[in-house]
C-alpha positions in Angstrom: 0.0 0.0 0.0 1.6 3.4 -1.1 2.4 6.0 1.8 1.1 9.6 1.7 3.5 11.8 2.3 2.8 15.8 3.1 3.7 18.9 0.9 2.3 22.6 1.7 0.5 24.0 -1.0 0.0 28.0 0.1 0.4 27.3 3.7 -2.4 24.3 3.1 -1.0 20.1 3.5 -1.3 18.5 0.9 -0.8 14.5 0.7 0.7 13.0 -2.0 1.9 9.9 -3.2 5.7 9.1 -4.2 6.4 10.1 -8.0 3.2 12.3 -8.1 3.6 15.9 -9.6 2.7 18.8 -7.3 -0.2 19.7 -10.0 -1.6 16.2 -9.4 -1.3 16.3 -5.6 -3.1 19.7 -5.9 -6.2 18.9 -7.8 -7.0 15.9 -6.3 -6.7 17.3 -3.0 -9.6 19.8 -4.2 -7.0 22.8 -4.7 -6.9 24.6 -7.6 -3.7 25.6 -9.4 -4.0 27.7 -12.9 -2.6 26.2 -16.0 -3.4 25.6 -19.8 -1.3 22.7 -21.0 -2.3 20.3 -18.4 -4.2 17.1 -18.9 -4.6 14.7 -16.3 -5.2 12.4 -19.4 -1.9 12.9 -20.9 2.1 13.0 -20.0 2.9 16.5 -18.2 4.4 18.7 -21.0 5.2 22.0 -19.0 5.4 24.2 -22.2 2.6 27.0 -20.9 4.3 27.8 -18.1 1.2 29.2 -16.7 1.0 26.7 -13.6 4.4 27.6 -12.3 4.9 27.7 -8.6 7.3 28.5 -5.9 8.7 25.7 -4.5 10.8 26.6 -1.4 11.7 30.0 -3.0 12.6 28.1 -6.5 10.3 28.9 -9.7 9.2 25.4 -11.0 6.2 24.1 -13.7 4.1 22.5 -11.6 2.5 19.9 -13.7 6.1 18.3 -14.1 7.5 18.4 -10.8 7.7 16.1 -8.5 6.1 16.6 -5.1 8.7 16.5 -2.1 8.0 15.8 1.2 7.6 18.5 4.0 8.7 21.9 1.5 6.6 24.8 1.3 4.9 25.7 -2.3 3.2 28.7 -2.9 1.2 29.7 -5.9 -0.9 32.7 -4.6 2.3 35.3 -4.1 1.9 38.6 -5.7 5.1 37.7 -7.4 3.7 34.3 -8.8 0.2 36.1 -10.2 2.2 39.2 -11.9 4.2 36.5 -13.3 1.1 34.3 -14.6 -0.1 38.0 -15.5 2.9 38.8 -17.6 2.4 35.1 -19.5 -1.3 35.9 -20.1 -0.1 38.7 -21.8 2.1 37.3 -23.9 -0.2 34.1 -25.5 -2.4 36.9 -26.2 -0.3 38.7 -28.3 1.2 36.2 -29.7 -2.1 35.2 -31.3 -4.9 36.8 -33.2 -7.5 36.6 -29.7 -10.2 38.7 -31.1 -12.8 37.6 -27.7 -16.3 39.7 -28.4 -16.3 38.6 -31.6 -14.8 34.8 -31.1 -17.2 31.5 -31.3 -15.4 30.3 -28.3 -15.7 33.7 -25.6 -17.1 32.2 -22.4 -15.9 28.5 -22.8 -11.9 29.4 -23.7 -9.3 28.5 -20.6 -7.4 31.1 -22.4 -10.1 34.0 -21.4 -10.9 32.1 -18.3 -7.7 32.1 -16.5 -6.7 36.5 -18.3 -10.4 36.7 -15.8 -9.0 35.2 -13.3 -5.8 36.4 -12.8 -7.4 40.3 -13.6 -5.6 40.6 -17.1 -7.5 44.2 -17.9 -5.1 44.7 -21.0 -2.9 43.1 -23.6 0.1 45.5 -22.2 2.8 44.1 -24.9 2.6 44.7 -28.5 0.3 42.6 -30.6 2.6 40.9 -33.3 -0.8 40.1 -35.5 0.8 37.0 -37.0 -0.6 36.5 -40.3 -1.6 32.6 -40.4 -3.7 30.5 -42.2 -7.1 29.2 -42.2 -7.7 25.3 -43.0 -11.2 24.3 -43.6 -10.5 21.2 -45.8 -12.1 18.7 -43.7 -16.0 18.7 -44.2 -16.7 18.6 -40.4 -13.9 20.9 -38.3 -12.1 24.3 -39.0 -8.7 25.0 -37.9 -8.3 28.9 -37.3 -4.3 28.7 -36.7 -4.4 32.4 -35.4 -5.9 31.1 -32.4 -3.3 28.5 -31.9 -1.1 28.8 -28.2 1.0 25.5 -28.8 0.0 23.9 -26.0 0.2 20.6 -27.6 -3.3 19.2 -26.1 -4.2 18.2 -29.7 -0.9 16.8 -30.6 -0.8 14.7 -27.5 -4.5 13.5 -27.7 -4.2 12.4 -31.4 -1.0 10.7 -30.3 -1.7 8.9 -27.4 -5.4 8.5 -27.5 -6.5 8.8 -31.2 -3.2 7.0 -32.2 -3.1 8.7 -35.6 -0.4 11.7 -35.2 -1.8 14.1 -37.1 -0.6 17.3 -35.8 3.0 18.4 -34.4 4.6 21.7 -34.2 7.2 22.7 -35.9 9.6 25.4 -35.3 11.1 27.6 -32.4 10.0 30.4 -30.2 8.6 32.7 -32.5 8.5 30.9 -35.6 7.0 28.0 -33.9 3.7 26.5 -35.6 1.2 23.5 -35.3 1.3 21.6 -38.8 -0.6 18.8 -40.3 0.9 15.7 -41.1 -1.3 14.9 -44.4 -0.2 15.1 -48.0 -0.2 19.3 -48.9 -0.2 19.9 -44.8 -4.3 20.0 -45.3 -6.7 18.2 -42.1 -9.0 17.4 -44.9 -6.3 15.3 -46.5 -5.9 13.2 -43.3 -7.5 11.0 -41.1 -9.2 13.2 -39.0 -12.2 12.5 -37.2 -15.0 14.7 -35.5 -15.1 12.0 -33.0 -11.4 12.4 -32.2 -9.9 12.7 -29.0 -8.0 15.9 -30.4 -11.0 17.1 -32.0 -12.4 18.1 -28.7 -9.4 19.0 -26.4 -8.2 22.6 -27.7 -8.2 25.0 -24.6 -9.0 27.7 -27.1 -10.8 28.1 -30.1 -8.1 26.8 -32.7 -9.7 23.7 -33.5 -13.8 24.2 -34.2 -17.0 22.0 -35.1 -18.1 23.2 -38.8 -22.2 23.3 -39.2 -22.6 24.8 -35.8 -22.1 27.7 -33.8 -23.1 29.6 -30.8 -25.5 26.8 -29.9 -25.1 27.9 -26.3 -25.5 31.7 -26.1 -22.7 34.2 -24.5 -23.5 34.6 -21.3 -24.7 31.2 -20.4 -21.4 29.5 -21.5 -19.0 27.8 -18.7 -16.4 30.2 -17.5 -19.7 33.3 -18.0 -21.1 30.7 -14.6 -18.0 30.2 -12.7 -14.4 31.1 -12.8 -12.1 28.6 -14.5 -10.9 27.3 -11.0 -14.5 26.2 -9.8 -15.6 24.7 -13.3 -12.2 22.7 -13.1 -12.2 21.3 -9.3 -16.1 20.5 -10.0 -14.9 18.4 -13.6 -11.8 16.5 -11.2 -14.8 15.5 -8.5 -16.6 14.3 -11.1 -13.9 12.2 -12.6 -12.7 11.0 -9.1 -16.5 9.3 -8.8 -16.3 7.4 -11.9 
């Protein structure tokens, strides 16, 4: 029988078992720790950055590292949220993240999380990237402006879906999500509505075609709750199966 063991999560304990991330520890001890790029499906990937902590005074990614025993973490210091600020910022100009007029407003993690850590502006340049559109397949839209990297999709289609259809390509700026079909197209691949990766983007990069603004604004999931509370109530949820 595995041994808990005790970390301190904002002054809070928080048991955990040997080899288990901190993120891990966190959520399923009902405590909520932002990030983007986490699945509790998937292999921790650590590229948002967005769940990084203090861990005894040392800046870490969360979802990758390892709990340890008795140390002090602390994700709630004005330090840590003008630093999850300052990243905010950045994915959103990075992108094209046009949010009144975008099909995904109110159910985006993206939003969610600018909400919750009181983004109230953009504060770096916009680089307005100009990418491409790809609505070969007859039954999803990918609208690469909206793309963050966060590898959700290319992780899902890879270890769920078990086709590989996307990767990214590239380095820091010039990094990009491609398709791995003959002419780079999603209509030219195996690609399924059904997919695993069809229904995991955090933003609105990857879309259903035929519908839209079935649920209105306002009545969406984040427009309800904060991002934290929607994901605490989806881990009790999945902890009851």
């Amino acid at each position: 029988m595995s041994t808990f063991q005790i970390f301190y999560l904002n002054g809070k304990p928080i048991p955990f078992k040997q080899g288990e991330t901190i993120m891990d520890a966190a959520l399923r001890a009902g405590e909520y720790i932002d990030h983007l790029c986490h699945h509790p499906e998937f292999r921790p990937h650590g590229s948002c950055r967005i769940c990084m902590v203090e861990l005894d005074g040392k800046s870490v990614s969360s979802c990758t590292q390892p709990a340890i025993a008795n140390t002090q973490v602390d994700s709630s210091s004005d330090e840590m949220i003008e630093q999850r600020r300052s990243l905010l910022q950045m994915l959103f100009v990075e992108g094209n993240h046009i949010c009144p007029g975008c099909e995904k407003s109110g159910d985006c993690q993206l939003q969610a999380l600018a909400y919750q850590n009181k983004m109230l502006s953009p504060h770096f340049k916009h680089f307005f990237p100009k990418r491409a559109l790809d609505a070969s397949h007859p039954d999803v839209i990918i609208d690469f402006d909206r793309c963050i990297l966060c590898e959700l999709c290319v992780r899902a289609s890879r270890d769920v879906d078990k086709k590989n259809i996307f990767c990214v390509d590239g380095r820091g700026i010039n990094a990009k999500l491609i398709i791995n079909s003959p002419g780079g197209k999603l209509g030219n691949s195996h690609f399924s509505a059904d997919d695993k990766a069809a229904q995991i983007c955090p933003v609105g990069a990857i879309l259903p075609k035929h519908q839209g603004y079935d649920i209105p604004i306002g009545k969406r999931r984040y427009d309800q709750q904060p991002i934290s509370e929607v994901d605490m109530d989806n881990q009790e949820k999945d902890q009851q199966k």
